[in-house]
C-alpha positions in Angstrom: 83.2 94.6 76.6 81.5 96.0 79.6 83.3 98.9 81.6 81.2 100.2 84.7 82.7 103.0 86.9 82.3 102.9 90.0 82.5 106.4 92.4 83.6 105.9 95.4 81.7 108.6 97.8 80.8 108.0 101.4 81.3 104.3 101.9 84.9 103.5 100.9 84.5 99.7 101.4 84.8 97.3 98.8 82.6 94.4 101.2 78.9 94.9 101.7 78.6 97.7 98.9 75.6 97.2 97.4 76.6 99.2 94.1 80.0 98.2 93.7 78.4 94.5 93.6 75.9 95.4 91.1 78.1 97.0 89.3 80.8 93.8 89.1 77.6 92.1 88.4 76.8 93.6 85.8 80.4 95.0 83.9 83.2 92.6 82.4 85.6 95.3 84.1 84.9 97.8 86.7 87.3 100.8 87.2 87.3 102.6 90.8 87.2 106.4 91.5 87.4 108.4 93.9 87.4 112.1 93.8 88.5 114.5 97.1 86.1 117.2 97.2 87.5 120.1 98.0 84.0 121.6 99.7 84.5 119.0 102.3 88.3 119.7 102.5 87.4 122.8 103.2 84.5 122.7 105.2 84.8 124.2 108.6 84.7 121.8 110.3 87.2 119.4 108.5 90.5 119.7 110.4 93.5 117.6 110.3 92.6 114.5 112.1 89.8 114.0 109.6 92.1 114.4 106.5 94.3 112.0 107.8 91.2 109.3 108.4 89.9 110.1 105.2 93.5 109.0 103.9 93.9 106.1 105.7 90.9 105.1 104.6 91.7 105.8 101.3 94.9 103.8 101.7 93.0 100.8 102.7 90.8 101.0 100.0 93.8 101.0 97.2 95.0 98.2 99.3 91.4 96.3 98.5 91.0 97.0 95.2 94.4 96.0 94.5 94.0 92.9 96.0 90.2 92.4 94.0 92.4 92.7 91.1 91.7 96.1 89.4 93.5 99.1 90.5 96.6 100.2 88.1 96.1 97.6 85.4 92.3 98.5 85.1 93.4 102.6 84.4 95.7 101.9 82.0 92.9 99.6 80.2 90.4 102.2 80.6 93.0 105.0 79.3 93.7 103.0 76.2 90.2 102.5 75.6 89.2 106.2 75.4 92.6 107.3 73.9 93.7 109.5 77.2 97.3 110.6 77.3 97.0 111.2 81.3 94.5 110.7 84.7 
């Protein structure tokens, strides 16, 4: 079996990304990720009405992926697969 992950970064959007298609292309099972930098939550110029559009955004996205059919199911797969006891 084929597990790709796929990092989320800049472009939060699970239509019209070019790698997330590749990599559902190419993978029997792709597992999303996204990690909150804290360099840009920290960032100067980061204040409060960004955080809260990065979350929406973020919201939307779980909302997607759930929908696409991976999300919780796909992290307990890819747990049992490399033996993790958390994420």
């Amino acid at each position: 079996m084929k597990i790709a992950l796929h990092w989320f970064r800049c472009d939060l959007r699970i239509r019209d990304n070019t790698a997330l298609h590749a990599a559902t292309t190419e993978a029997d099972v792709v597992i999303p990720l996204f990690i909150f930098d804290p360099r840009i939550l920290s960032a100067p110029d980061t204040g409060a009405p960004i955080v809260g559009f990065m979350i929406e955004c973020l919201a939307s996205l779980e909302k997607d992926v759930a929908t696409a059919g991976s999300g919780t199911q796909a992290r307990a797969r890819m747990c049992s697969l490399i033996s993790a006891s958390s994420i």
